[in-house]
Backbone as numpy.savetxt, mean C-alpha at the origin, in Angstrom:
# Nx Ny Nz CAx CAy CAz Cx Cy Cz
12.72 -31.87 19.67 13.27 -32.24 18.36 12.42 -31.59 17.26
12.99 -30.86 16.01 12.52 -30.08 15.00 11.77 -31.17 14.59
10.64 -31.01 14.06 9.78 -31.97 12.33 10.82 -31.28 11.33
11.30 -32.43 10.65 11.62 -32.48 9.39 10.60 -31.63 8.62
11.20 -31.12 7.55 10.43 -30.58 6.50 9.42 -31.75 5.83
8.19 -31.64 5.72 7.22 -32.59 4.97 7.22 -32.59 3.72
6.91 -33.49 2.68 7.43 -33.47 1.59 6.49 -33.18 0.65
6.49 -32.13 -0.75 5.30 -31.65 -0.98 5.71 -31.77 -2.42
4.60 -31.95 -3.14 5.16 -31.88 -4.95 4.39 -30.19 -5.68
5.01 -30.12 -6.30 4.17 -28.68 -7.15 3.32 -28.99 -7.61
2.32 -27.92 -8.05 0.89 -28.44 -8.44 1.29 -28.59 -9.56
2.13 -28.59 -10.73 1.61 -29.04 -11.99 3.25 -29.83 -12.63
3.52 -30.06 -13.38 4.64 -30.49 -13.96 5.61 -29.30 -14.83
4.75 -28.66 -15.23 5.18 -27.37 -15.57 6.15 -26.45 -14.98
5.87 -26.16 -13.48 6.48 -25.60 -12.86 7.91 -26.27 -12.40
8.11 -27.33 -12.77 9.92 -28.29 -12.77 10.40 -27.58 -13.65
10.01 -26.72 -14.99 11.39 -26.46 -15.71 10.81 -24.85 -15.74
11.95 -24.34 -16.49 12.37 -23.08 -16.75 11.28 -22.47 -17.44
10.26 -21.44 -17.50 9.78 -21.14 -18.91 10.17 -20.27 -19.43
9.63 -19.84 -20.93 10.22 -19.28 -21.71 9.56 -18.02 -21.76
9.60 -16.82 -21.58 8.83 -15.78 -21.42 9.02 -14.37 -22.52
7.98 -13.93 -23.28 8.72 -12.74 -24.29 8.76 -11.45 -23.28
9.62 -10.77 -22.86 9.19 -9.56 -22.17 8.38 -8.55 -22.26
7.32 -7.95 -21.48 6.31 -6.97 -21.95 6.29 -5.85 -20.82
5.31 -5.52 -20.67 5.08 -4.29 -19.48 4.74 -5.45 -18.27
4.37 -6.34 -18.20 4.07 -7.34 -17.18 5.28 -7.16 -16.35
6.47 -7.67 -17.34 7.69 -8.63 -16.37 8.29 -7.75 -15.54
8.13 -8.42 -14.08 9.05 -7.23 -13.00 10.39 -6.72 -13.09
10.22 -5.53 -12.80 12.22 -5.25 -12.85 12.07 -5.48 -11.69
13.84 -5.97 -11.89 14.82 -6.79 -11.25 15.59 -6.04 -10.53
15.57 -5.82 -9.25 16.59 -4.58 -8.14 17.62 -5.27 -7.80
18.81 -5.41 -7.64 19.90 -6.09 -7.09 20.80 -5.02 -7.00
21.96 -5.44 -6.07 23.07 -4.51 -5.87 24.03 -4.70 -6.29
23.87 -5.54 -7.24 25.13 -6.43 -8.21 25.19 -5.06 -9.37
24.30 -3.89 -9.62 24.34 -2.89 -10.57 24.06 -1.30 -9.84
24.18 -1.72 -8.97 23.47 -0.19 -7.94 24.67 0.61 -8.48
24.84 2.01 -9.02 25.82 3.17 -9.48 25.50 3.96 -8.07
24.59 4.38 -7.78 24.60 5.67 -7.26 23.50 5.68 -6.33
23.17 6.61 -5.49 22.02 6.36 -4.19 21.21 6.41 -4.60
20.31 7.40 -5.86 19.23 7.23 -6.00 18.73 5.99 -6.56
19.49 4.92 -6.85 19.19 3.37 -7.51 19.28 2.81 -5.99
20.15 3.27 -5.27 20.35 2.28 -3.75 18.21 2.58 -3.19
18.42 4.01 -3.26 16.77 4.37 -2.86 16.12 3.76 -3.22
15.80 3.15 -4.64 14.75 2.83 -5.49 14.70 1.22 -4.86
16.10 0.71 -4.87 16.01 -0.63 -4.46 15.33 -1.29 -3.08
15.62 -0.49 -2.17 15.12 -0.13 -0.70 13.70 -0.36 -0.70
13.05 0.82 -1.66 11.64 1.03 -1.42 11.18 -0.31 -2.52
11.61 -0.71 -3.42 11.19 -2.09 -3.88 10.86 -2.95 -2.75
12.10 -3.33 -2.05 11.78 -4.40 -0.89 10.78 -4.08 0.43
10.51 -2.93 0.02 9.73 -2.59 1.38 8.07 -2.71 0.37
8.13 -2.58 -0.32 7.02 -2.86 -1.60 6.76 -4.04 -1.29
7.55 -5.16 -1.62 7.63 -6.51 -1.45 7.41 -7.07 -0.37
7.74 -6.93 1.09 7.52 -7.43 2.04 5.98 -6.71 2.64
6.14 -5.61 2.77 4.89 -4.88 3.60 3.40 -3.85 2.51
4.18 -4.21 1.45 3.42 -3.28 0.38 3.42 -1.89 -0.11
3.10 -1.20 1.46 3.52 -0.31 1.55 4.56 0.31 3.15
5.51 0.89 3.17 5.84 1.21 4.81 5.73 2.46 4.85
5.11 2.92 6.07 4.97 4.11 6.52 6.66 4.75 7.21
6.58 5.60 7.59 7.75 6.43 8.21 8.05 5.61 9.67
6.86 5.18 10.44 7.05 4.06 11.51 7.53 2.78 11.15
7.47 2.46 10.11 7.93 1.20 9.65 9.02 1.11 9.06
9.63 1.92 8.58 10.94 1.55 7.99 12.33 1.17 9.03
12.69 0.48 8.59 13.72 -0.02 9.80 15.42 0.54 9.19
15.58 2.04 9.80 16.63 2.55 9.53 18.01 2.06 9.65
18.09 1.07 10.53 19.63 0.41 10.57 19.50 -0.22 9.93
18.59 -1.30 9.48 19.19 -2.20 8.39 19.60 -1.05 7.08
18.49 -0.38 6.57 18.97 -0.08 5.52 20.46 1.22 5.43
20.52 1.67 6.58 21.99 2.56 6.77 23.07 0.71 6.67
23.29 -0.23 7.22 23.91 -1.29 7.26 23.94 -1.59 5.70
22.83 -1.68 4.56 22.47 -2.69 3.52 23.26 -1.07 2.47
23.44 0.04 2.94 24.15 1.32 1.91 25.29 1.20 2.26
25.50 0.65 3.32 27.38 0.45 3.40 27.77 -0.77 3.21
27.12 -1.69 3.09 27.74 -2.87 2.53 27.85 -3.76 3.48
27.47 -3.50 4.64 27.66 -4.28 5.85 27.06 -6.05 5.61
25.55 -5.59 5.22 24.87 -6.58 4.97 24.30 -6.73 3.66
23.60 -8.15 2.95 23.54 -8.39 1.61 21.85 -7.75 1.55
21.28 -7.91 0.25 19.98 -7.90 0.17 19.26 -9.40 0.65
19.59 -10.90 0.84 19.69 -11.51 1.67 18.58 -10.99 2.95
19.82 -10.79 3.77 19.75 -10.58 5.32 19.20 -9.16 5.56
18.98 -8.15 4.56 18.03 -7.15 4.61 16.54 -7.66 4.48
15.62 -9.13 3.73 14.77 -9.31 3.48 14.74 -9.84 5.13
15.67 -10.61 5.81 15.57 -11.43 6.56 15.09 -10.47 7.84
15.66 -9.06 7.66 15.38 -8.06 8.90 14.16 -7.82 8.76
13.63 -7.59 7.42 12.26 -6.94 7.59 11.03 -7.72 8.03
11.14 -9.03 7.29 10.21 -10.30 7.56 10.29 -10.33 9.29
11.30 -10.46 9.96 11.48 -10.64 11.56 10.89 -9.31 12.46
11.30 -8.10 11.29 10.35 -6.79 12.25 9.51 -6.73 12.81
9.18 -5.74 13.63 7.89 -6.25 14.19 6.84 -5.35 13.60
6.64 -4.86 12.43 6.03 -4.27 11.42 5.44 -5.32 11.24
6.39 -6.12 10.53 5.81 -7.72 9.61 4.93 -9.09 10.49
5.86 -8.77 11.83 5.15 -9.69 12.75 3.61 -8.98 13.46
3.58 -8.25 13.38 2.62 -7.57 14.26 1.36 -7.57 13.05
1.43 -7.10 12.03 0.72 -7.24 10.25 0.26 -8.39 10.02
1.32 -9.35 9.69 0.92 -10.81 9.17 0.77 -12.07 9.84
1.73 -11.88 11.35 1.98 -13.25 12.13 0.63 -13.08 13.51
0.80 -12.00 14.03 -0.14 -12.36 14.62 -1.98 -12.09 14.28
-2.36 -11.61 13.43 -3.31 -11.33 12.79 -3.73 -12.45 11.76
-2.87 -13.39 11.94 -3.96 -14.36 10.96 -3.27 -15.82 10.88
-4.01 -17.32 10.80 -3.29 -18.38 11.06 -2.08 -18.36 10.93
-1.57 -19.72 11.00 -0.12 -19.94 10.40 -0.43 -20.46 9.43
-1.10 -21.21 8.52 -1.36 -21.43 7.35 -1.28 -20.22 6.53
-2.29 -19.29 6.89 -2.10 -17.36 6.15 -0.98 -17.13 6.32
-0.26 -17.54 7.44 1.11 -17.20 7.64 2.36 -17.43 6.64
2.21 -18.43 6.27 2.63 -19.26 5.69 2.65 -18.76 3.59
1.40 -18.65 3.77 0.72 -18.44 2.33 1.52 -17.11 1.90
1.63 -16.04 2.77 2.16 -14.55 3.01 3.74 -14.55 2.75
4.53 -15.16 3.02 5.86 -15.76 3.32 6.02 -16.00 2.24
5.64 -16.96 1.41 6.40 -17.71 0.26 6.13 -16.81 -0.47
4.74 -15.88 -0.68 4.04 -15.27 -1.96 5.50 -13.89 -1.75
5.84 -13.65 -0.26 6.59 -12.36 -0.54 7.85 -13.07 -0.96
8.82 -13.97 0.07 10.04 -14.71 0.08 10.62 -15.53 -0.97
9.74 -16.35 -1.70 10.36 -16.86 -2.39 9.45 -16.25 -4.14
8.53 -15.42 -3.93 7.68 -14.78 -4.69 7.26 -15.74 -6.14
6.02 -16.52 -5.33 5.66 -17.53 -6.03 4.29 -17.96 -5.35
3.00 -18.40 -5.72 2.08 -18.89 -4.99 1.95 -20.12 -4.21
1.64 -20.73 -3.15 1.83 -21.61 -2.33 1.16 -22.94 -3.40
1.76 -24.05 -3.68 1.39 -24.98 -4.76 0.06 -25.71 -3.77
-0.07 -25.91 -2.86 -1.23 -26.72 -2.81 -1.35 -26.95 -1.15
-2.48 -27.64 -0.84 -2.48 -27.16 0.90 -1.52 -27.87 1.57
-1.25 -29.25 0.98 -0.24 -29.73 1.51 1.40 -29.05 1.73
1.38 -28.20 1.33 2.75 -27.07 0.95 2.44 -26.48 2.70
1.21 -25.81 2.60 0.93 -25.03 3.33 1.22 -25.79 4.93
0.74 -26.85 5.02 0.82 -27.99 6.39 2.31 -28.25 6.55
3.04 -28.32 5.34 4.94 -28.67 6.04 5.11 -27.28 6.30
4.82 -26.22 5.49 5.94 -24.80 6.34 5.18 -24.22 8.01
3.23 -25.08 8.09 2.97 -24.79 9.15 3.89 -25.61 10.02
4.18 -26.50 10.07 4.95 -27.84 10.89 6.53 -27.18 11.62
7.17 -26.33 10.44 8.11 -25.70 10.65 7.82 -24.40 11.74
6.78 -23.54 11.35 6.66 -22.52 11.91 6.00 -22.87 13.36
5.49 -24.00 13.33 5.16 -24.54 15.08 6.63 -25.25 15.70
7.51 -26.32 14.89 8.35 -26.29 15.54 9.49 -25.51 15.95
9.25 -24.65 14.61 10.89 -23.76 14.91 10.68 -22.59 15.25
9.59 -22.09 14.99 9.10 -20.63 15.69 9.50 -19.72 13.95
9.28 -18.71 14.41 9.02 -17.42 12.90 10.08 -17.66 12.83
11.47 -17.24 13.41 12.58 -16.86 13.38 12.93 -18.36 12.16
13.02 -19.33 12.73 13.04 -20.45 12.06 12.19 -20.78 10.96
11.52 -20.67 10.95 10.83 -20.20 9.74 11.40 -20.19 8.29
11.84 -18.19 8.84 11.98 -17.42 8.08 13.60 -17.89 7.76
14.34 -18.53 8.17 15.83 -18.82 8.09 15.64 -19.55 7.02
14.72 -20.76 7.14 14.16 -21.81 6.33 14.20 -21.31 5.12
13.21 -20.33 4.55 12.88 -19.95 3.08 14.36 -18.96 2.55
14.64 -18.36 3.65 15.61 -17.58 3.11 17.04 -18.37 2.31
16.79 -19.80 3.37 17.97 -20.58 2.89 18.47 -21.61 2.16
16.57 -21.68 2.06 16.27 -22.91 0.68 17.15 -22.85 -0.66
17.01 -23.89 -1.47 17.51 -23.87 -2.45 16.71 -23.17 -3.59
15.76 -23.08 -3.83 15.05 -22.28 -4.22 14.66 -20.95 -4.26
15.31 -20.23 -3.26 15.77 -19.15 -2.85 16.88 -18.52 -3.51
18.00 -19.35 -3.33 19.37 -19.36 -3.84 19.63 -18.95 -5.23
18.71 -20.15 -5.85 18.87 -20.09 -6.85 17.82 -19.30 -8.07
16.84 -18.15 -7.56 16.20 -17.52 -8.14 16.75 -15.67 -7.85
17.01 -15.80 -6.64 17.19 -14.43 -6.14 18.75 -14.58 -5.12
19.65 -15.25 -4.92 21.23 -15.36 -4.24 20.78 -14.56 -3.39
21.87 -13.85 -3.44 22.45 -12.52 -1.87 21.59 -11.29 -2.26
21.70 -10.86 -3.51 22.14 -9.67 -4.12 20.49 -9.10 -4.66
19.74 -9.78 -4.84 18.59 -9.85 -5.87 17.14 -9.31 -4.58
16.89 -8.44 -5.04 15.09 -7.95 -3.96 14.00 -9.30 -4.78
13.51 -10.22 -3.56 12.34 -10.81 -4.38 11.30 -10.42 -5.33
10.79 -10.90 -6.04 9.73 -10.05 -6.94 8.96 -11.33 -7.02
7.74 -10.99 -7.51 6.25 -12.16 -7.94 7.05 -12.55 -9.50
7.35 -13.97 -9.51 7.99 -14.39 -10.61 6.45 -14.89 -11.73
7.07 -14.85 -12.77 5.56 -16.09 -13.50 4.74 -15.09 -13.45
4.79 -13.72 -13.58 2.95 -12.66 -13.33 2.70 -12.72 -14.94
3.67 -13.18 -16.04 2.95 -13.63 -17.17 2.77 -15.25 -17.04
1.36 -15.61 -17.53 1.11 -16.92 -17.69 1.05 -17.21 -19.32
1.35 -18.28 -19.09 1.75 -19.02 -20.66 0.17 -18.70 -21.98
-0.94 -18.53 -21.41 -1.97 -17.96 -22.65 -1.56 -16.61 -22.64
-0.78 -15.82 -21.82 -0.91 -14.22 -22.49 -1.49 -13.49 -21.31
-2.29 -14.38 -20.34 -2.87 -13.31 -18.99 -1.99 -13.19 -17.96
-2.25 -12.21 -17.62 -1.23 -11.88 -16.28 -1.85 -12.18 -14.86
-1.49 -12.60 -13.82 -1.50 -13.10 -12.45 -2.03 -11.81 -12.06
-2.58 -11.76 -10.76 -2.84 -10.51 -10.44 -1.89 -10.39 -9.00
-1.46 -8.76 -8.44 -0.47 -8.76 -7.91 -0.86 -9.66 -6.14
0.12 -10.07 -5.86 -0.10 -10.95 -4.42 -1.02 -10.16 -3.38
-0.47 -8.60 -3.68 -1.43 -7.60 -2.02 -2.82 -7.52 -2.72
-3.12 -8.13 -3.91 -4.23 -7.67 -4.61 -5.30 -8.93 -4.16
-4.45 -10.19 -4.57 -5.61 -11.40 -4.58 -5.42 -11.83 -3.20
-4.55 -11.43 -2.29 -4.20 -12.11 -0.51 -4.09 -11.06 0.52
-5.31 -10.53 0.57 -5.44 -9.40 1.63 -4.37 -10.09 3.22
-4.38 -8.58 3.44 -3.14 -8.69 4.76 -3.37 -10.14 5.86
-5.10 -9.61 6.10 -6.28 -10.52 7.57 -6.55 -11.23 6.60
-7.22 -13.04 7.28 -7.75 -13.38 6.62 -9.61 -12.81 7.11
-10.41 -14.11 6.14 -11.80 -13.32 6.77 -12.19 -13.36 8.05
-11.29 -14.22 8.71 -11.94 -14.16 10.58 -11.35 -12.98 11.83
-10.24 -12.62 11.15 -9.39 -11.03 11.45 -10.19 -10.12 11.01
-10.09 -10.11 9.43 -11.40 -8.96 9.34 -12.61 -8.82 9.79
-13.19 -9.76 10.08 -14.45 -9.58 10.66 -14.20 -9.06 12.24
-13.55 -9.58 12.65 -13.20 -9.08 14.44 -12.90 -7.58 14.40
-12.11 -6.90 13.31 -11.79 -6.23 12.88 -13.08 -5.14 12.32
-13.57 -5.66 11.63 -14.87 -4.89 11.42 -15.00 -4.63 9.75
-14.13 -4.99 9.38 -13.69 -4.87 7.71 -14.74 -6.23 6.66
-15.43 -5.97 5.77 -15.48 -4.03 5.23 -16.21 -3.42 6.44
-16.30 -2.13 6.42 -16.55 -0.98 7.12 -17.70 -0.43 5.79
-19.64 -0.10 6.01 -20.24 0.87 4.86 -19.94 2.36 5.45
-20.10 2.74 4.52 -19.79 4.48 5.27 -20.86 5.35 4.05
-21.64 5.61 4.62 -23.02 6.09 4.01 -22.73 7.72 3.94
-22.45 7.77 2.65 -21.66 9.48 2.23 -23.31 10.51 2.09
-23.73 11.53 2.70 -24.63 12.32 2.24 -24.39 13.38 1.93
-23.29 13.63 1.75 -22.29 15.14 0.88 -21.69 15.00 -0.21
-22.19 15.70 -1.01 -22.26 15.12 -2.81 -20.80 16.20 -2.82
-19.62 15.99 -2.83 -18.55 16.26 -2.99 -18.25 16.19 -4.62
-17.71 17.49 -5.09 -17.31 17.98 -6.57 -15.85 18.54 -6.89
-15.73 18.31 -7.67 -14.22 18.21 -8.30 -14.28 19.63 -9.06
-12.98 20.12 -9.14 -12.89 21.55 -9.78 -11.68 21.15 -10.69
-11.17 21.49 -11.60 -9.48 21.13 -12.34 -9.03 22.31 -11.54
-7.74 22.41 -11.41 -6.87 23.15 -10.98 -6.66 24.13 -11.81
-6.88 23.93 -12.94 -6.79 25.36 -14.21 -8.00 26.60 -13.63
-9.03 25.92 -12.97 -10.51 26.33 -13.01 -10.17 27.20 -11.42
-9.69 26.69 -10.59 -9.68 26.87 -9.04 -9.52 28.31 -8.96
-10.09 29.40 -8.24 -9.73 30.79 -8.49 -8.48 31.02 -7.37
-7.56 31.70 -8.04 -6.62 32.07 -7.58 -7.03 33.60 -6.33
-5.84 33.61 -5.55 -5.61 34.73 -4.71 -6.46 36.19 -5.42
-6.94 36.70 -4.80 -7.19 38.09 -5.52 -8.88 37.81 -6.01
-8.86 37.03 -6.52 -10.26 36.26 -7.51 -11.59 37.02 -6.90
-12.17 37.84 -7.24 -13.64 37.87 -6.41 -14.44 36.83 -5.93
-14.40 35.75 -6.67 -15.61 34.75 -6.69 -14.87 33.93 -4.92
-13.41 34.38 -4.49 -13.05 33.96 -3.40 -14.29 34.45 -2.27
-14.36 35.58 -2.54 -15.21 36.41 -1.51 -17.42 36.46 -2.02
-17.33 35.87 -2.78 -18.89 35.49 -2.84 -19.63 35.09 -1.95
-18.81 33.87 -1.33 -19.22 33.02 0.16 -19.41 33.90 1.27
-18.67 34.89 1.44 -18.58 35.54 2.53 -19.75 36.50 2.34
-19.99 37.35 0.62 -20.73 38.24 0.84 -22.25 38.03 1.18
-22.47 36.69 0.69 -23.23 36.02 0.92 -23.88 35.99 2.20
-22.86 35.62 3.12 -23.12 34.76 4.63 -23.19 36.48 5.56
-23.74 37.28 4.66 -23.36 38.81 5.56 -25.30 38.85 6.08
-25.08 38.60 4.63 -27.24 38.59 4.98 -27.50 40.27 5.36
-27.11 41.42 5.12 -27.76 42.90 5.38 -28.90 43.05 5.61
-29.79 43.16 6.30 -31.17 44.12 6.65 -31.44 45.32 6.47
-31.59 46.15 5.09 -31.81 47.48 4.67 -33.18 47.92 5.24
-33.52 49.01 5.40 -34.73 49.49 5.35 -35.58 49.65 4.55
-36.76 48.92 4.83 -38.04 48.86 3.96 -38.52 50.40 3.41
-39.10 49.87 2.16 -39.93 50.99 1.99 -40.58 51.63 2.40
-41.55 52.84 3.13 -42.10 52.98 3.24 -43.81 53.48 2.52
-44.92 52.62 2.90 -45.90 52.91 1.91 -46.60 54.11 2.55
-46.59 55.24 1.88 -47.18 56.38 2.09 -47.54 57.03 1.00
-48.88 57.12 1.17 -49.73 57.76 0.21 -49.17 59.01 -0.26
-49.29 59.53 -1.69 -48.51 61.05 -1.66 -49.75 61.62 -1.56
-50.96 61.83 -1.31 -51.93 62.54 -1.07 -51.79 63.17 0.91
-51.31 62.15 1.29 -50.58 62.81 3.12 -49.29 63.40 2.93
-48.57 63.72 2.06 -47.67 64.53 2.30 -47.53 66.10 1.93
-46.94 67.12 2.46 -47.12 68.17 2.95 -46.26 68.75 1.75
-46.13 69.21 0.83 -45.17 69.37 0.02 -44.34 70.86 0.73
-45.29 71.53 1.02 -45.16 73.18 1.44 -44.02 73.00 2.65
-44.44 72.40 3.44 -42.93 71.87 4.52 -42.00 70.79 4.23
-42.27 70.43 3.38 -40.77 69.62 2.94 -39.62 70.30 1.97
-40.61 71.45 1.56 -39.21 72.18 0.22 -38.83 73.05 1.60
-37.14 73.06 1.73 -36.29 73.73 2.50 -36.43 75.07 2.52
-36.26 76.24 2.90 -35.77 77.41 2.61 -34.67 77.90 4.01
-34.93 79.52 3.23 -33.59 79.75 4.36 -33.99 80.73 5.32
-33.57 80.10 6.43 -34.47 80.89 7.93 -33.03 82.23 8.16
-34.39 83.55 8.34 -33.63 84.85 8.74 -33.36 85.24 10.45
């Protein structure tokens, strides 16, 4: 038998209503397919959500059927978040590399893109993710009401609230909630010092000598190293002058 969802309040009173926000360079744009014209907006929207869930995806990570499925209309932006979270990109990254509490914390900050209100938050979606497994889980947030009603079918999640009410901005989720927590990284070996003894220098590209350039071939003339012949020290009082001027033999 599932555990019921546990019952959790938000950390402040604030967060019950709507706020009022002036727009600046802070506030996230908004990707949905409720305005997509043309592919290069379908593109842009794509790589948003892959922003959002994994941060960044490599060429191994992108999961080509959903998004060939999510350009034809097959499936919503919805059930495109729902593919990627279940990948095994996302599972292999976030689920098995670090509690279910981290688990947990990772999920809402991408899914419902909001910070986890308090630990007790964190203990009901663990409760879920032990009884119902990821899959269940992830059905859970996708299907909340809170979900619904911030981001529907159509809408890529984004970090809501990154302006706070004095004027400072939140800092971004991959910024303040590394992937591991600290007992992954440490097994892991992270941080890593790496003790540089090659004083590496920067050139501008205006400066860089082009094809042809002599200063290309300096290095080389350099690395030739020639061995000419020494002087020789000889007194001019030993030399013969009378047999060294040539003449012409009869």
């Amino acid at each position: 038998m599932a555990i019921p969802l546990l019952e959790y309040a938000p950390s402040s009173k604030n967060v019950r209503v709507a706020g009022y926000e002036v727009p600046n360079e802070e506030k996230p744009k908004i990707y949905s397919t409720d305005n997509i014209l043309s592919r290069t907006e379908m593109d842009d929207l794509i790589e948003a959500a892959y922003r959002q869930m994994f941060f960044h995806a490599f060429k191994a990570d992108r999961e080509i059927a959903l998004e060939s499925q999510l350009r034809n209309g097959q499936i919503t932006v919805r059930e495109f978040i729902r593919g990627l979270a279940l990948s095994k990109t996302f599972i292999n990254s976030f689920y098995n590399l670090n509690s279910n509490y981290r688990f947990v914390e990772h999920c809402v900050q991408k899914i419902l893109g909001r910070d986890v209100y308090s630990q007790r938050e964190k203990i009901a979606w663990s409760a879920v993710v032990m009884s119902k497994g990821v899959k269940g889980f992830i059905d859970e947030l996708l299907n909340s009401d809170e979900y619904i009603e911030n981001f529907g079918e159509n809408i890529v999640p984004y970090q809501r609230r990154r302006v706070l009410p004095s004027g400072a901005s939140e800092l971004p989720f991959n910024i303040k909630s590394p992937r591991y927590d600290a007992y992954y990284r440490g097994k892991l070996g992270f941080p890593q010092i790496i003790w540089q003894t090659v004083v590496k220098s920067y050139r501008p590209q205006d400066k860089t000598p082009k094809a042809g350039d002599p200063a290309n071939f300096k290095g080389m003339a350099q690395s030739i190293s020639p061995v000419g012949n020494l002087p020789q020290r000889v007194s001019a009082l030993n030399i013969d002058y009378e047999r060294k001027v040539p003449y012409r033999q009869r």
